[in-house]
C-alpha positions in Angstrom: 95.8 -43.6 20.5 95.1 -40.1 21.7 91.1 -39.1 22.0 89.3 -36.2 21.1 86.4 -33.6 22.7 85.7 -30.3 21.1 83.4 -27.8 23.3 83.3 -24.2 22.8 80.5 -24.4 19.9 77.5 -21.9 20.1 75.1 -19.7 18.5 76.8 -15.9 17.5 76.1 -13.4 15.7 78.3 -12.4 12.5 81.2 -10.1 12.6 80.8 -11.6 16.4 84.1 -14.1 18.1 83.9 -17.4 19.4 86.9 -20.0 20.5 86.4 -23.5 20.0 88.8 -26.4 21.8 89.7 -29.6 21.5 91.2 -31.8 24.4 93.3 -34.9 24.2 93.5 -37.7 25.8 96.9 -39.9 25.7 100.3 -38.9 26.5 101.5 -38.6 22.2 99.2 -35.5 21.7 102.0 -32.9 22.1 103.8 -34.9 19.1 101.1 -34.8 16.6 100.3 -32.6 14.1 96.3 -31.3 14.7 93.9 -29.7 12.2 90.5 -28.5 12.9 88.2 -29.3 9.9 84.8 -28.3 9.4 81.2 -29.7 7.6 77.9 -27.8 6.6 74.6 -29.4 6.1 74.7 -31.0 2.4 78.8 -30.0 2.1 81.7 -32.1 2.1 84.1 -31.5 5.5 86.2 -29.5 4.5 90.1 -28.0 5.8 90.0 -24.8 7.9 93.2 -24.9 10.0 96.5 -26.9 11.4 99.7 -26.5 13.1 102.3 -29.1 13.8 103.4 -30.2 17.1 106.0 -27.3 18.0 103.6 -24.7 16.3 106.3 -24.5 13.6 104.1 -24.6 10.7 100.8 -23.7 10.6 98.2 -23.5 8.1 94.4 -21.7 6.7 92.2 -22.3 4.3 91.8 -19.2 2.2 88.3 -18.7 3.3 89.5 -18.2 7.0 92.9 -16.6 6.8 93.3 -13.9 8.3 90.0 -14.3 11.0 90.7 -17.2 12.8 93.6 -18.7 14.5 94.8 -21.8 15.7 97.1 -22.6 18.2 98.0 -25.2 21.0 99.1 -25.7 24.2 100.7 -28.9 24.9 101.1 -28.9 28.7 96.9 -28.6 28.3 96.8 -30.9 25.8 94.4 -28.8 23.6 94.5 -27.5 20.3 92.2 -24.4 19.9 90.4 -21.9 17.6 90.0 -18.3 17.7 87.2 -17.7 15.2 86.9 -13.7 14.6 84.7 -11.6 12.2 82.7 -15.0 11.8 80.2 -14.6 8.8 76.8 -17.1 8.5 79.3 -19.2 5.7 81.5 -20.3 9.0 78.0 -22.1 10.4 78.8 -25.6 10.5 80.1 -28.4 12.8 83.8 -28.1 14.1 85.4 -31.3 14.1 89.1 -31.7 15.9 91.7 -34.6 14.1 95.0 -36.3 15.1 97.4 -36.7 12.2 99.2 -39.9 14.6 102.4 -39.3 12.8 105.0 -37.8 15.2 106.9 -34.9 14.6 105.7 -34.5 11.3 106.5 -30.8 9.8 104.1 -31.5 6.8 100.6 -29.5 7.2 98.0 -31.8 5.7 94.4 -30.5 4.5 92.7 -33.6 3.2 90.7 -35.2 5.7 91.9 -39.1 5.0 95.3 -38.2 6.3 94.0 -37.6 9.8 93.7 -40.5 11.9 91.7 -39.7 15.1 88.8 -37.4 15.1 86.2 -35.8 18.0 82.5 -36.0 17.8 81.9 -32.2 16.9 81.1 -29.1 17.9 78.4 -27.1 16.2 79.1 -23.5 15.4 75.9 -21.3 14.2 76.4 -18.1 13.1 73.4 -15.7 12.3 73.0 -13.0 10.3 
């Protein structure tokens, strides 16, 4: 199975940009969907991006549409995301996650469907 390392994490101030990234180990990353999730102190993870393995579908919470982005480059295999107009809500540690079904073109946002997850990244934004 693939593994996972975010980096990119940091301290920013809001309305301020910061790009997060995930590398993958294994040879079956370009044919997994990949979601980036996030948790707060005290909060549930929680769903903030994904995009299947062609970048055919892709998918935002509400509370980040529009600001960040997600995307991939399978030749890399990473996953990234663009974080834009970040707001002290968005602090919080990143996490990266492998949905090990291949080819799938369904965009899940529940955090029991993914399979393989990094260690984290912490983002902190101030106000």
């Amino acid at each position: 199975q693939v593994q996972l390392v975010e980096s990119g994490g940091g301290l920013v101030q809001a309305g301020g940009s910061l790009r997060v990234s995930c590398a993958a180990s294994g040879r079956t990353f370009s044919t997994y969907p990949m979601g980036w999730f996030r948790q707060a102190p005290g909060k549930e993870r929680e769903f903030v991006a994904a995009i299947t393995w062609n970048s055919g579908n892709i998918a935002y919470a509400d509370s980040v549409k529009g600001r960040f982005t997600i995307s991939r480059d399978n030749a890399k295999n990473t996953v990234y995301l663009q974080m834009n107009s970040l707001k002290p809500e968005d602090t919080a540690v990143y996490y990266c996650a492998a949905d090990q079904v291949p080819f799938r073109r369904q965009i899940k946002t529940v955090p029991g469907d993914y399979d393989v997850w990094g260690q984290g990244t912490q983002v902190t934004v101030s106000s």
